[in-house]
C-alpha positions in Angstrom: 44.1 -24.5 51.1 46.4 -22.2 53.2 49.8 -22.5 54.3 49.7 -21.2 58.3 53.6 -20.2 59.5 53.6 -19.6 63.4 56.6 -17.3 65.3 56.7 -20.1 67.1 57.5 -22.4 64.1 60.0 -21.1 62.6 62.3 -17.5 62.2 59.7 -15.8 60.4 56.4 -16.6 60.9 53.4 -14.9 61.6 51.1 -14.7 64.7 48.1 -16.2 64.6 44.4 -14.7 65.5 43.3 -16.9 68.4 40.2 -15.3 69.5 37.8 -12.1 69.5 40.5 -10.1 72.6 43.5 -11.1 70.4 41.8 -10.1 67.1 40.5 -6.6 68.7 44.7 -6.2 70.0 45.6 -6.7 66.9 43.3 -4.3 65.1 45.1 -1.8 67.3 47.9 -0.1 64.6 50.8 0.3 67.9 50.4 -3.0 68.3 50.6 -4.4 64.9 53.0 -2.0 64.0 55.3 -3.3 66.7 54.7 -7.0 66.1 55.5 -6.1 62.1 58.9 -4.6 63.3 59.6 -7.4 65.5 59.3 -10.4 62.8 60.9 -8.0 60.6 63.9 -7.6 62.9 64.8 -11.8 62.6 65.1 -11.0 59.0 68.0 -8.9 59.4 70.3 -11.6 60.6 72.8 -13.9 58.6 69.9 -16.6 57.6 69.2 -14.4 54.8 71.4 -12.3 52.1 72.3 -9.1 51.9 69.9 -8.0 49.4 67.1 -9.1 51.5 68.6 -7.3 54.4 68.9 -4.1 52.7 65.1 -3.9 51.7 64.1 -5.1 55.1 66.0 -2.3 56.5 64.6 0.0 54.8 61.2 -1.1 55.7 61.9 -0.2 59.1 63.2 3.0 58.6 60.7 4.4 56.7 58.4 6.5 58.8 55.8 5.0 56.8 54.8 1.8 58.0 52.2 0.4 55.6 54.9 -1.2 53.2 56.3 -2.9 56.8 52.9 -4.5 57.6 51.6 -5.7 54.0 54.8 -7.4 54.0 55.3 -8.9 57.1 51.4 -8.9 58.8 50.5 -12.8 57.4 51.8 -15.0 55.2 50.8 -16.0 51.9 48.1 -18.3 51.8 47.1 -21.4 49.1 44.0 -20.3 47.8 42.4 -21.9 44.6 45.4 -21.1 43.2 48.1 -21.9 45.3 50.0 -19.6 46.8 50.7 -16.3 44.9 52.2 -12.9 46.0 54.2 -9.6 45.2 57.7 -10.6 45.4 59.6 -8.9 47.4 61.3 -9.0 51.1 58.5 -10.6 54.0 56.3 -13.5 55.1 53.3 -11.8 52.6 55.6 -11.7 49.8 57.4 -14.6 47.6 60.9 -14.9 48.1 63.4 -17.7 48.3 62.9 -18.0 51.6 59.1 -18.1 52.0 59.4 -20.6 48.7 62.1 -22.3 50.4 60.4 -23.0 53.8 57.5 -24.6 51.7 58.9 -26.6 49.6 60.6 -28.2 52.8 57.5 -28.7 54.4 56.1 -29.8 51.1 58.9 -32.9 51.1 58.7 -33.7 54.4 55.2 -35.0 53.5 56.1 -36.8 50.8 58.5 -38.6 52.5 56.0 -39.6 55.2 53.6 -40.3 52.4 55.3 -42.6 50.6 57.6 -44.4 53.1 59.9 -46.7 52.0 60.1 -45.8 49.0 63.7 -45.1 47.2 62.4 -44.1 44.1 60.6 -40.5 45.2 60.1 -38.2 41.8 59.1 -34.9 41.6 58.2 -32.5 38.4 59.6 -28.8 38.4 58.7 -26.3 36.3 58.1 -22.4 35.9 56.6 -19.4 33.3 58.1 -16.4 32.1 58.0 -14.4 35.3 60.9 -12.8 36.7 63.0 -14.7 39.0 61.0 -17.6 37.8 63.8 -19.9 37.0 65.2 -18.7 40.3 62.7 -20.2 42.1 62.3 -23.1 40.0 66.1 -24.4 41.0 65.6 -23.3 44.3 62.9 -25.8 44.4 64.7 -28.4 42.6 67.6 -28.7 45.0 65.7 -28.2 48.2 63.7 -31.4 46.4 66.9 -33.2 45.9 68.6 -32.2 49.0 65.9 -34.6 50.6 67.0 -37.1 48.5 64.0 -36.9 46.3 64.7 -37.3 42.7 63.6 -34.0 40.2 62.3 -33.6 36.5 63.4 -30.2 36.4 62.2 -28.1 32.5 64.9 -26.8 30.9 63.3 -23.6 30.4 59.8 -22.3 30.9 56.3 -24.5 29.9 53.2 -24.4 29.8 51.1 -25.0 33.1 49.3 -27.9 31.5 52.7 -29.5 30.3 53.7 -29.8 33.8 50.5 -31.7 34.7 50.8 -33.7 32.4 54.6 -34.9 32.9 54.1 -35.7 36.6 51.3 -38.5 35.5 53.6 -39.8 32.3 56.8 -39.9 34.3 54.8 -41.5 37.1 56.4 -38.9 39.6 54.7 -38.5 43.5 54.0 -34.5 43.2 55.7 -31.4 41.4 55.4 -27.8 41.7 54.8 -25.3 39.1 56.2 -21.4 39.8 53.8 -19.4 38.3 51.3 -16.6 38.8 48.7 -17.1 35.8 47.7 -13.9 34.9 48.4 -11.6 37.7 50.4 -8.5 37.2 53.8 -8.6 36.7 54.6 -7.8 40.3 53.5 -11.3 41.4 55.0 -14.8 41.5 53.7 -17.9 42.3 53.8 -22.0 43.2 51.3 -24.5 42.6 51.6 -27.9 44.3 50.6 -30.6 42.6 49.9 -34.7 43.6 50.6 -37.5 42.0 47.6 -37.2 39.5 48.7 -34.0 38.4 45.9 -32.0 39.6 46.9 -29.5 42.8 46.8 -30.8 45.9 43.1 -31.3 47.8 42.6 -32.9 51.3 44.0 -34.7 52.9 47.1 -33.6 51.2 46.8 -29.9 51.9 46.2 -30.3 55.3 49.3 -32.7 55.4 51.1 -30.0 53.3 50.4 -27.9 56.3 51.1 -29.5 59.1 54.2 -30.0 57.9 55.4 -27.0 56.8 54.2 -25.7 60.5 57.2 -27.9 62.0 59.6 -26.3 59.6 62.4 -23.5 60.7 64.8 -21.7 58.0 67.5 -23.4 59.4 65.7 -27.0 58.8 65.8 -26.1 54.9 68.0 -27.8 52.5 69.4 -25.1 50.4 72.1 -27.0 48.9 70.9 -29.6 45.8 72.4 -32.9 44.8 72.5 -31.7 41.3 72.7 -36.1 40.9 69.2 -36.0 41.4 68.4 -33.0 39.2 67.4 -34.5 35.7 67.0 -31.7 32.9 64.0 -32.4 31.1 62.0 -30.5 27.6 62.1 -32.1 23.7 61.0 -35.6 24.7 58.0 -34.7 26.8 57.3 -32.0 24.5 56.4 -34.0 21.7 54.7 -36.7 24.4 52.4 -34.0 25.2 51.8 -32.9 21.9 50.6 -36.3 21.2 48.0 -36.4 24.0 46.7 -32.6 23.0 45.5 -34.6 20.2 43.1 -36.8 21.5 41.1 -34.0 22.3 40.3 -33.5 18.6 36.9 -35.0 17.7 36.8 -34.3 13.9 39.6 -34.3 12.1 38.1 -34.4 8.7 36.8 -30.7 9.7 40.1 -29.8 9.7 41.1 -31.4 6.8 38.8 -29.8 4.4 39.5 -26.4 6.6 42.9 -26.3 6.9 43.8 -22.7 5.8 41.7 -21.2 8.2 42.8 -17.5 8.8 44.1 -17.9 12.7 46.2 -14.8 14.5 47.7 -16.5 17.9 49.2 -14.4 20.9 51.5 -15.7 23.6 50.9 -12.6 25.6 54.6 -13.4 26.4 54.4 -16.7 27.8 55.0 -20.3 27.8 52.6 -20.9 25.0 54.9 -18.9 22.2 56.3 -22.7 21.1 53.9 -25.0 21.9 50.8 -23.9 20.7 51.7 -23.0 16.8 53.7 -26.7 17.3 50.0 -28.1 18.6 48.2 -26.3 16.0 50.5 -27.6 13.0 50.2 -31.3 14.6 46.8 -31.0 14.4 46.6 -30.0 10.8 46.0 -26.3 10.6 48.4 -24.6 8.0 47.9 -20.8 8.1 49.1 -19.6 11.2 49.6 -16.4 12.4 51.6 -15.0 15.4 51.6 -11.5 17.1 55.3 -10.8 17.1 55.8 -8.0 19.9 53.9 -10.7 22.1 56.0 -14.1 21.7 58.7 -12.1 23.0 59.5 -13.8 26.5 59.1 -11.0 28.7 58.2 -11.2 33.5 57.6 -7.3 32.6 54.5 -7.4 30.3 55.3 -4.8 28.0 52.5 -4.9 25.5 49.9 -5.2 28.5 48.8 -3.7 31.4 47.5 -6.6 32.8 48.6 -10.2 30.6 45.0 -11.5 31.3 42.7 -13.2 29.0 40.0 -11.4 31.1 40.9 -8.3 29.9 39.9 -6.8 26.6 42.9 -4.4 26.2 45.7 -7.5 26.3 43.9 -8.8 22.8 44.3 -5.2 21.0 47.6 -6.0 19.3 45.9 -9.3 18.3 42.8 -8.0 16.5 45.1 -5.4 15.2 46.9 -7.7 13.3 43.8 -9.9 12.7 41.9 -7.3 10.9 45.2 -6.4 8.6 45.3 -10.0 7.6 41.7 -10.6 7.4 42.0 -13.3 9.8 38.9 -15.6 10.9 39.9 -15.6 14.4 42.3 -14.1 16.9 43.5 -16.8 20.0 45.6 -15.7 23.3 46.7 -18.0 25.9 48.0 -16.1 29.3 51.8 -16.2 30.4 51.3 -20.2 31.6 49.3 -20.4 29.4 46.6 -22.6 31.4 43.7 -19.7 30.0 42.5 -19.1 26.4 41.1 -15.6 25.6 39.4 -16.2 21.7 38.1 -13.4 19.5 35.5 -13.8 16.2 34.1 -11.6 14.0 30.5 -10.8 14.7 27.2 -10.5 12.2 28.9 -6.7 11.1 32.2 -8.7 10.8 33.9 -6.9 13.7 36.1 -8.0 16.5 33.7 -10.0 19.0 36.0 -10.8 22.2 33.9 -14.0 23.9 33.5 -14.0 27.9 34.8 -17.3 29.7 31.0 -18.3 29.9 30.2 -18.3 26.1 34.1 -20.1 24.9 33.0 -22.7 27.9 29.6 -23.3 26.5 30.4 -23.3 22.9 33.1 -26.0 23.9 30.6 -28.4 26.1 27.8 -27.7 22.9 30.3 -28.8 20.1 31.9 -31.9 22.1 28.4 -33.4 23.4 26.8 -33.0 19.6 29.5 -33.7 17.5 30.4 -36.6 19.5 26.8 -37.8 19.3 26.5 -37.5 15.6 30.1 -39.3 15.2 28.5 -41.8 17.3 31.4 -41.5 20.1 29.1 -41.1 22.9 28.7 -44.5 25.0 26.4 -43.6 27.9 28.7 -43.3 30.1 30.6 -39.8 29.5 30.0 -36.7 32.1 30.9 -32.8 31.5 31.9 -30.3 34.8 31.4 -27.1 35.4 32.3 -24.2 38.5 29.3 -23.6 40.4 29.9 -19.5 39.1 29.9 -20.9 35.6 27.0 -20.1 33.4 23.5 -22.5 33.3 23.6 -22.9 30.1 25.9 -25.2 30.0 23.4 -27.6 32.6 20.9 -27.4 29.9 22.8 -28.1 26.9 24.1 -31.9 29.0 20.7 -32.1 29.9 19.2 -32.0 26.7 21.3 -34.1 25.1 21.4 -37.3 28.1 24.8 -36.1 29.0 25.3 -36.1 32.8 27.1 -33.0 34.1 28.6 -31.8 37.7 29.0 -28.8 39.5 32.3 -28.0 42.0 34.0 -25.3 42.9 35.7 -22.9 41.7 39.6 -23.9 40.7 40.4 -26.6 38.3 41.8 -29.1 41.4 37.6 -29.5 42.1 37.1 -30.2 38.5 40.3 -32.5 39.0 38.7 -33.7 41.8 35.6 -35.0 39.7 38.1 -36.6 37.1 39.6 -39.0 40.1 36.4 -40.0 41.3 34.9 -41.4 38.0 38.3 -43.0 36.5 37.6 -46.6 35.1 34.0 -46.1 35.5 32.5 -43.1 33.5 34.6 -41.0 30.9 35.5 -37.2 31.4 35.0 -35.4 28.1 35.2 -31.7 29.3 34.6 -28.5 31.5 35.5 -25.9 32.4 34.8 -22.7 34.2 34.0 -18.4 33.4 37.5 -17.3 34.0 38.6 -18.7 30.2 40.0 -22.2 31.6 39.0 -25.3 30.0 40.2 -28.5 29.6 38.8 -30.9 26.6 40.6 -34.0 27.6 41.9 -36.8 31.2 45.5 -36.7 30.5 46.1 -33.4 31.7 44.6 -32.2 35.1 44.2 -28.6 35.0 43.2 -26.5 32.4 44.9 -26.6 29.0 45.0 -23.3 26.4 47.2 -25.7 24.0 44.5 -28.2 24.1 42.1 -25.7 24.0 42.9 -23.9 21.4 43.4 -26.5 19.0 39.9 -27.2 19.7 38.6 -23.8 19.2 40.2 -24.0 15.8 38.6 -27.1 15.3 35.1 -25.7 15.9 35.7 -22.6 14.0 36.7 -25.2 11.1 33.5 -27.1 11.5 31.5 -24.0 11.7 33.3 -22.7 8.4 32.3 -26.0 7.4 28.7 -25.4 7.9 28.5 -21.8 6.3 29.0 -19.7 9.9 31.2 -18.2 11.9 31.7 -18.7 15.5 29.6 -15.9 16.3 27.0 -17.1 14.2 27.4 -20.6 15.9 26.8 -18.5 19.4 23.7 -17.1 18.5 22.2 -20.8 17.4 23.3 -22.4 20.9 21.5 -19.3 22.6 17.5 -20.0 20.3 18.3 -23.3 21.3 18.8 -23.5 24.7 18.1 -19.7 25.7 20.0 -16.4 26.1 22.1 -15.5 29.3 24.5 -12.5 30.0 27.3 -13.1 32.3 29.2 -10.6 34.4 31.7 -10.7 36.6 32.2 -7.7 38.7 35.3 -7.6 41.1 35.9 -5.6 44.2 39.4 -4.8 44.4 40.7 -4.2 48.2 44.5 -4.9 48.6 46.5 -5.1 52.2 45.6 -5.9 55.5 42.4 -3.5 55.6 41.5 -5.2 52.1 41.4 -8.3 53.5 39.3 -6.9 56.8 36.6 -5.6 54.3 36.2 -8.0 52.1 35.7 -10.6 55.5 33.4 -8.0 56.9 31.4 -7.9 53.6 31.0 -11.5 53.2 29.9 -11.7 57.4 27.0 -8.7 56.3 25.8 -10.7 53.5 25.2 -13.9 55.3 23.7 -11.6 58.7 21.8 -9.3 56.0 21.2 -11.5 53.4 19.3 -9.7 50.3 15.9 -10.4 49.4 15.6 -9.9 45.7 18.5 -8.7 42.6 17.5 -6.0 41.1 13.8 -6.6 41.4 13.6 -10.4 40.6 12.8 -12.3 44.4 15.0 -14.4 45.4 13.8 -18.0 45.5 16.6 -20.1 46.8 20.3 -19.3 48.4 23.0 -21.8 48.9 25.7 -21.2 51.5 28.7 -23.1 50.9 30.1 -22.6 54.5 27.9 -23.7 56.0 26.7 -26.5 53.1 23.4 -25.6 53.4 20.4 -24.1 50.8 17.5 -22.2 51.9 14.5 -22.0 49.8 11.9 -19.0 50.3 9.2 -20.3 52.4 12.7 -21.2 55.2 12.7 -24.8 54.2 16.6 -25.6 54.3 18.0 -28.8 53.1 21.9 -29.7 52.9 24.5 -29.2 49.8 26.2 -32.2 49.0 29.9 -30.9 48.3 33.4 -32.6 49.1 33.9 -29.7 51.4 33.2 -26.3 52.7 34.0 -23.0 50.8 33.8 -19.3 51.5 31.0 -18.9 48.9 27.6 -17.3 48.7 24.8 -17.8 45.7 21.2 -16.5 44.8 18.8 -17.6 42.3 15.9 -15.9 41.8 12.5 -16.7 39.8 13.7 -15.3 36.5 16.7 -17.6 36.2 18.6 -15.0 37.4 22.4 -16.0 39.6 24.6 -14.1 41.8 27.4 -15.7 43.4 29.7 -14.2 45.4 33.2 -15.3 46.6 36.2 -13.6 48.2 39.1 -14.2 45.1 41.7 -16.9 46.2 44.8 -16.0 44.3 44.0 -11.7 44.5 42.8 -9.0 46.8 39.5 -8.7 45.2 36.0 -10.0 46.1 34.4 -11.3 43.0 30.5 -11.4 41.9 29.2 -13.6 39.5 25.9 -12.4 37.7 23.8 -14.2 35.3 20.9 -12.7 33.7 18.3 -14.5 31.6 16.1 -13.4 29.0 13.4 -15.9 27.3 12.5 -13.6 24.2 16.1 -14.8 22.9 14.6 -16.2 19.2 17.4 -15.9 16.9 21.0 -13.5 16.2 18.5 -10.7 15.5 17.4 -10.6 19.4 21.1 -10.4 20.5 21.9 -6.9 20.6 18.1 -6.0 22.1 18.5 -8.9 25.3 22.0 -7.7 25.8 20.9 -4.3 26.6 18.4 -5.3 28.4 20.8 -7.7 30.8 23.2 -4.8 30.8 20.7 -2.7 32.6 19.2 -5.6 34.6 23.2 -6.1 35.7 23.4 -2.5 37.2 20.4 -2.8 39.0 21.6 -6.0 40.4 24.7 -3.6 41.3 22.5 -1.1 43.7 20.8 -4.3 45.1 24.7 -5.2 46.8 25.5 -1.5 47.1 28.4 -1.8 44.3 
């Protein structure tokens, strides 16, 4: 989804690419340079403050023009994310303004969506980035301005939490102002519907249309603070309540409950609620990294507060190994992602990828849930199309029916929707460390998550192995895969022309094998259509098209490539199998071997 602001519009918008002579124009730096300066001129006038001024000013007098056109040469776009940005001063940046102008847009539709109606609710809430709260009250009272009631936090929560107060209040939408785990010069806003899950068609397109109409001088800056309702405690402890139907085995926990558990809030939203969620669920020796639950927009411990990242869980398995703990657990600054560390067979720190915490997850809740006897027939597991195989074999195996959608957790949403009253969702996830375990919520959940890591380190514990050692049985059983994700980093305007120009030469010069493995079948999501290797070409069956590319080759091996929709990176998705897998003892010798398979895949793509 994309948010599309014309000159024509409103003040500040952003002309729009029509055709192959207009594109070539604008390729021309004179001209965009001088179309930069002119949308940056309307920014100087009394619609917006003085500080804005000031830094738009001095934009235009710098003899240097490339801050002036990454600011002001598009405007943010909703990708699988929402919309995300630097803040600063610009229609590519967040701001009050750019926030502003969609949130109006976004209430004009849900005025003309639910007509009639007097009793219009929306959900607010936002993380620990700076000017977070800012934004957050911005949004309230353009919200209330329009007459539409808002369930604004009282401080900042948990991206799950947020979710999962728009269903229990029974609110139309809300908005969340975040930006995950992106560096600290980013903000964010994810728009949510009525099912708490972010917004899919036909409401984005709506969303859009919408905003398209809307002017800076159309928005309602000033709130009706009558229909601003400061919410936290209460729907804290309601949530807490639904985090635990996620548990499957609470006797585990019971007979486990001093498991050794250091916890890091990277310093986010999860620094209350998770040790809260943990306790409720009966864990009693619980650890916290103390220069991480300090709230904190800046990042000071990290260079990057992603899960992703290896370096943001150094402090944790610092402290882990001084107190000898069994596990170390993260959650990012909205804490939507989990990062989890074990100890491996040498009892060092073993930091999992998003591929192995999503397929331990599926493995424990399909066979535990089976030998419980919980499974009726009629439950189904989800995973991202980039999200490792594995996972297809373990629900096969086992008489589970699983799904494939897109990347972003609205798809997996999306599969939730579809199948309520009929089948029952018991989990999925997806490689970049989301997951969510249980329906009430509709996107993923660390809180959640995490208590159900815990849980299946407890039953593992139980059993006489660690989590590692409970990663090496899933792999005998149902085969070994490595799983990397290599990202092409290209910011700005010319970013944004390569990475298009890359993903036009892969589908005109599409490779024939991966680093020596042919390739046997590809799938183009644009165009919703698969091509096997003889030519044959039959059609995908999505709920829509996406920017998305994907090999498989003989071996079992996967790329999948897809231009990132929250960052200025192209992303590649590799999976490598290896069949010798036979027990813990193989792991070190098929990792090596997938490493080097990995970097010839690399040359292949010319990375």
């Amino acid at each position: 989804m994309f948010l599309i602001f014309t000159k024509n519009d409103y003040l500040c918008g952003k002309l729009i690419i029509k055709s192959s002579k207009t594109h070539k124009i604008m390729e021309n730096n004179a001209q965009l340079i001088a179309q930069c300066e002119e949308l940056a001129k309307q920014w100087l006038t009394p619609a917006f403050d003085e500080e804005t001024r000031k830094e738009v000013q001095a934009m235009l007098d710098n003899p240097d023009k490339t801050d002036l056109i990454d600011a002001f040469y598009q405007n943010l776009e909703f990708g699988t994310g929402g919309l995300r940005g630097i803040m600063g001063a610009g229609t590519n940046r967040m701001n009050k303004y750019i926030v502003g102008m969609a949130t109006q847009g976004f209430a004009n539709y849900i005025l003309k969506a639910f007509p009639g109606r007097n009793d219009l609710a929306v959900v607010v809430g936002h993380d620990c980035r700076n000017n977070g709260r800012m934004f957050a009250e911005s949004v309230a009272d353009i919200f209330s301005a329009n007459g539409i009631k808002v369930y604004l936090f009282e401080s900042l929560r948990p991206t799950p939490e947020i979710s999962f107060a728009i269903r229990h209040l029974g609110a139309q939408a809300g908005v969340n102002v975040t930006a995950s785990h992106n560096p600290k010069e980013y903000n964010g806003y994810k728009a949510y519907w009525d099912d708490g899950a972010q917004v899919l068609a036909p409401h984005d397109k709506g969303i859009i249309d919408e905003v398209n109409k809307v002017k800076i001088e159309d928005v309602k800056f000033q709130g009706n603070k009558e229909l601003i309702e400061i919410i936290g405690g209460e729907m804290d402890w309601d949530y807490l309540q639904a985090v635990k139907e996620a548990m499957v085995d609470q006797d585990v926990i019971l007979r486990n409950k001093d498991l050794n558990i250091v916890y890091s809030a990277m310093h986010g939203t999860g620094r209350v609620i998770i040790p809260m969620a943990l306790r409720s669920w009966g864990f009693q020796n619980i650890h916290v990294v103390p220069e991480q639950m300090v709230i904190d927009g800046n990042f000071p411990t990290v260079v990057s507060p992603n899960p992703e990242n290896p370096e943001a869980m150094t402090l944790g398995m610092k402290l882990g190994t001084r107190l000898n703990a069994d596990l170390v657990i993260a959650s990012d600054p909205d804490a939507d992602r989990l990062a989890i560390v074990c100890r491996n067979a040498k009892g060092e720190w073993e930091i999992l990828n998003g591929n192995q915490t999503c397929m331990m997850f599926c493995w424990y809740i399909i066979a535990n849930k089976k030998k419980l006897g919980q499974l009726k027939g009629n439950e189904f597991i989800v995973k991202t199309i980039v999200t490792t195989e594995l996972i297809a074999e373990i629900a096969k195996k086992n008489g589970v029916a699983y799904r494939d959608c897109y990347t972003g957790f609205k798809w997996i949403a999306n599969e939730i929707r579809m199948s309520e009253g009929k089948e029952k969702y018991i989990g999925g996830g997806e490689e970049s460390f989301g997951f969510l375990p249980f329906d009430k919520v509709r996107d993923k959940d660390s809180p959640a998550s995490i208590c159900l890591i815990c849980e299946i380190a407890a039953w593992a514990k139980d059993n006489g192995m660690t989590l590692y050692d409970l990663l090496m049985k899933i792999y005998a059983e149902y085969g070994f895969s490595r799983e990397v994700t290599i990202n092409v980093v290209r910011p700005g305007k010319t970013g944004a022309d390569e990475i298009k120009q890359m993903m036009t030469n892969f589908r005109e010069n599409p490779p024939k094998d991966l680093g020596g493995s042919k390739i046997c079948l590809s799938k183009d999501f644009k165009t919703l259509e698969a091509r096997d290797a003889e030519g044959n070409v039959t059609k995908l069956n999505m709920p829509d098209t996406s920017n998305v590319l994907q090999w498989f080759c003989e071996d079992g091996t996967k790329v999948s490539v897809r231009p990132s929709g929250t960052e200025p990176k192209i992303k590649f998705y590799t999976e490598v199998k290896d069949p010798t897998f036979k027990c813990a003892g193989c792991y070190e010798r098929c990792m090596a071997a997938a490493e080097e398979k990995i970097e010839a895949i690399k040359k292949s793509l010319n990375l």
